[in-house]
C-alpha positions as CSV (number, residue, x, y, z in Angstrom):
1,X,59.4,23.5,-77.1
2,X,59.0,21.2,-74.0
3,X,55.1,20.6,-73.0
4,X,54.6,22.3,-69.2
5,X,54.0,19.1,-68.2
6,X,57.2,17.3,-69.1
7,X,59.4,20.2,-68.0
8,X,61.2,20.6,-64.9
9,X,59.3,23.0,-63.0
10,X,56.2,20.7,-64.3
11,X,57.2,17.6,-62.8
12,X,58.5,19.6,-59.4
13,X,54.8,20.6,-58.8
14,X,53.3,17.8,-59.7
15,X,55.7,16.0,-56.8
16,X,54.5,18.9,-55.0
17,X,51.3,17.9,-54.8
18,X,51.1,14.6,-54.4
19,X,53.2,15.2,-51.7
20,X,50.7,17.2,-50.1
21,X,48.0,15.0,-51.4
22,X,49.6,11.6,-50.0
23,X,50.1,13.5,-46.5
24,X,46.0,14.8,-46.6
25,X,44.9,11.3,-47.3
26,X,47.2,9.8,-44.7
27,X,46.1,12.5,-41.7
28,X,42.6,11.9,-42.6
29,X,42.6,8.0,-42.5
30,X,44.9,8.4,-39.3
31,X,42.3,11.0,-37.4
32,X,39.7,8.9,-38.7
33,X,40.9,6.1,-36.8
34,X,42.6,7.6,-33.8
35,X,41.1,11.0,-34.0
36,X,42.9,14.2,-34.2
37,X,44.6,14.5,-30.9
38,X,45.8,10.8,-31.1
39,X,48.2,11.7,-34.1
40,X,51.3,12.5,-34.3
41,X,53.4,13.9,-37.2
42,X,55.5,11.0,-37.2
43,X,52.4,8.8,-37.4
44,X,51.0,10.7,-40.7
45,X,54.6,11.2,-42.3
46,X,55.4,7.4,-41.9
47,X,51.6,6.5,-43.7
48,X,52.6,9.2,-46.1
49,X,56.0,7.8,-46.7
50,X,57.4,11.2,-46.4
51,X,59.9,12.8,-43.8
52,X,58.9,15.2,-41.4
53,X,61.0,18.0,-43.3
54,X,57.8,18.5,-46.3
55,X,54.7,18.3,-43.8
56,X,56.3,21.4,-41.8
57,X,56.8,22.9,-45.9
58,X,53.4,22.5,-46.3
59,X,51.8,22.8,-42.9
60,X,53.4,25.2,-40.7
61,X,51.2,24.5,-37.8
């Protein structure tokens, strides 16, 4: 029997979330910086390394 960590669905969620961590940390250096209205999607999915199609997954406004 697989451990939930080394399973599929295990691994999926854990990409999940640092996904959604890496694009937190990356808004929050960038508004930080610039401040909030000064950043643009683009801005935190490129820091994030990410493309714009999992911020709108996670964020939908």
């Amino acid at each position: 029997m697989a451990r939930p960590s080394t399973s599929r669905g295990g691994r999926w969620e854990h990409k999940k979330q640092s996904t959604r961590e890496a694009l937190l940390a990356a808004a929050g250096e960038l508004f930080a910086r610039q401040g909030y209205a000064g950043t643009t999607v683009q801005q935190i999915t490129d820091a994030a390394e990410v493309s714009e199609r999992p911020f709108f997954r996670y964020f939908n406004s």
